[in-house]
ZADO-1210 file (C-alpha; in nm, 4 decimals, padded with zeros to 6 digits):
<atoms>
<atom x="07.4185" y="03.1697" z="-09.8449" code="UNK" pos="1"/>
<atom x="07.4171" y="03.5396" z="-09.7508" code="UNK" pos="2"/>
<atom x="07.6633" y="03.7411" z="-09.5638" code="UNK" pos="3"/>
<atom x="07.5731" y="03.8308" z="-09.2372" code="UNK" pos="4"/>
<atom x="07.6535" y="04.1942" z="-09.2675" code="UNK" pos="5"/>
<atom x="07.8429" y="04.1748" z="-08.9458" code="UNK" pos="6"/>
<atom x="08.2292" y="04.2510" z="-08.8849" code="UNK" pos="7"/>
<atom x="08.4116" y="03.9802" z="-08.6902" code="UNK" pos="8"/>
<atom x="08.7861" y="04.1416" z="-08.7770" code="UNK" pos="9"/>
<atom x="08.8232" y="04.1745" z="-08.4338" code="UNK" pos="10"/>
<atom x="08.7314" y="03.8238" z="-08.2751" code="UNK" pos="11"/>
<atom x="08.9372" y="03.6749" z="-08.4870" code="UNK" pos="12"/>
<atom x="09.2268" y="03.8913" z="-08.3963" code="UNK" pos="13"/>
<atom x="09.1630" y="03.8314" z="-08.0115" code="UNK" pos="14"/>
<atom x="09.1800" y="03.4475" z="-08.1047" code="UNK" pos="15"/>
<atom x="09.4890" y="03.4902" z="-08.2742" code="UNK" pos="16"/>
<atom x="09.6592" y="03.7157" z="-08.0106" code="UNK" pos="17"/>
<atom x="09.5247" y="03.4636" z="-07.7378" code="UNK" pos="18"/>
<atom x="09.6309" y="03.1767" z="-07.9079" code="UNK" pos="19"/>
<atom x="10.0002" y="03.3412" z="-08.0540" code="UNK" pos="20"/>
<atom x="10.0473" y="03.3866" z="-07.6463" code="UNK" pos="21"/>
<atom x="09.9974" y="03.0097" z="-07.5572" code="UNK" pos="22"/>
<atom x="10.2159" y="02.9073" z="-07.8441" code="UNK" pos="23"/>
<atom x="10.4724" y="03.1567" z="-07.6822" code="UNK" pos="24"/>
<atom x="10.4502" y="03.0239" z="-07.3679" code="UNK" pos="25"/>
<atom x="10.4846" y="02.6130" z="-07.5536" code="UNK" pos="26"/>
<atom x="10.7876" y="02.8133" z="-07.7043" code="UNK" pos="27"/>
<atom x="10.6575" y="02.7176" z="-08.0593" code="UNK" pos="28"/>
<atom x="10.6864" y="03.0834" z="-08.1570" code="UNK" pos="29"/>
<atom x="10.7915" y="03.4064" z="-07.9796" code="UNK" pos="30"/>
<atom x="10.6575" y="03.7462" z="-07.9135" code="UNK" pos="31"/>
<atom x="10.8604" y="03.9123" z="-08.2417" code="UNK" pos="32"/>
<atom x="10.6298" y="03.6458" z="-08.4978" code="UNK" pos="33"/>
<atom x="10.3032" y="03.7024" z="-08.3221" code="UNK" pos="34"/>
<atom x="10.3477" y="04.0718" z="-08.3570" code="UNK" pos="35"/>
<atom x="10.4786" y="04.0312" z="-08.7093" code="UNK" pos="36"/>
<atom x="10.1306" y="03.8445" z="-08.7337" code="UNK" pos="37"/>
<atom x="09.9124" y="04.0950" z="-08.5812" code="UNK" pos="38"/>
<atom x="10.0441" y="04.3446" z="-08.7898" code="UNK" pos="39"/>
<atom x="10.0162" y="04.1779" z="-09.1432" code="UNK" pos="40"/>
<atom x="09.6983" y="04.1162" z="-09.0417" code="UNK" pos="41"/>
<atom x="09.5807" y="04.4475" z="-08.9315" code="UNK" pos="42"/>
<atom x="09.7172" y="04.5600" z="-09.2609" code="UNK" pos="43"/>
<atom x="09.5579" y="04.3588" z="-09.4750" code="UNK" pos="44"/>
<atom x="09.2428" y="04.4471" z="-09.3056" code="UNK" pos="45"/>
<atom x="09.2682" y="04.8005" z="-09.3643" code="UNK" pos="46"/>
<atom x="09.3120" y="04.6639" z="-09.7459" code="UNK" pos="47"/>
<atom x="08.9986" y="04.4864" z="-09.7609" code="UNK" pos="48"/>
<atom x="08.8158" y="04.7650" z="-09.5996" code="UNK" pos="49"/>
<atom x="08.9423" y="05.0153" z="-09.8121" code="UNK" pos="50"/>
<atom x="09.1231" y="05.2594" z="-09.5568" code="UNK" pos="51"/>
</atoms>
């Protein structure tokens, strides 16, 4: 297999975010862990790509 070249960072963080809010509205997490999510993730990101 080959990599497609492509960047999908930022799909996957609008499925996250999406999903994070549904789970906030089931109360399963709240607002303070998504963002703590987001963040890590966005940082780890930046990591990988070197900035």
């Amino acid at each position: 297999m080959d990599a497609a070249g492509r960047d999908d960072y930022p799909h996957i963080e609008i499925i996250v975010e999406r999903l994070g809010k549904e789970y906030i509205g089931d109360e399963y997490i709240n607002e303070r862990t998504l963002e703590k999510v987001l963040y890590n993730m966005r940082e780890l990101y930046k990591k990988i790509k070197g900035e």
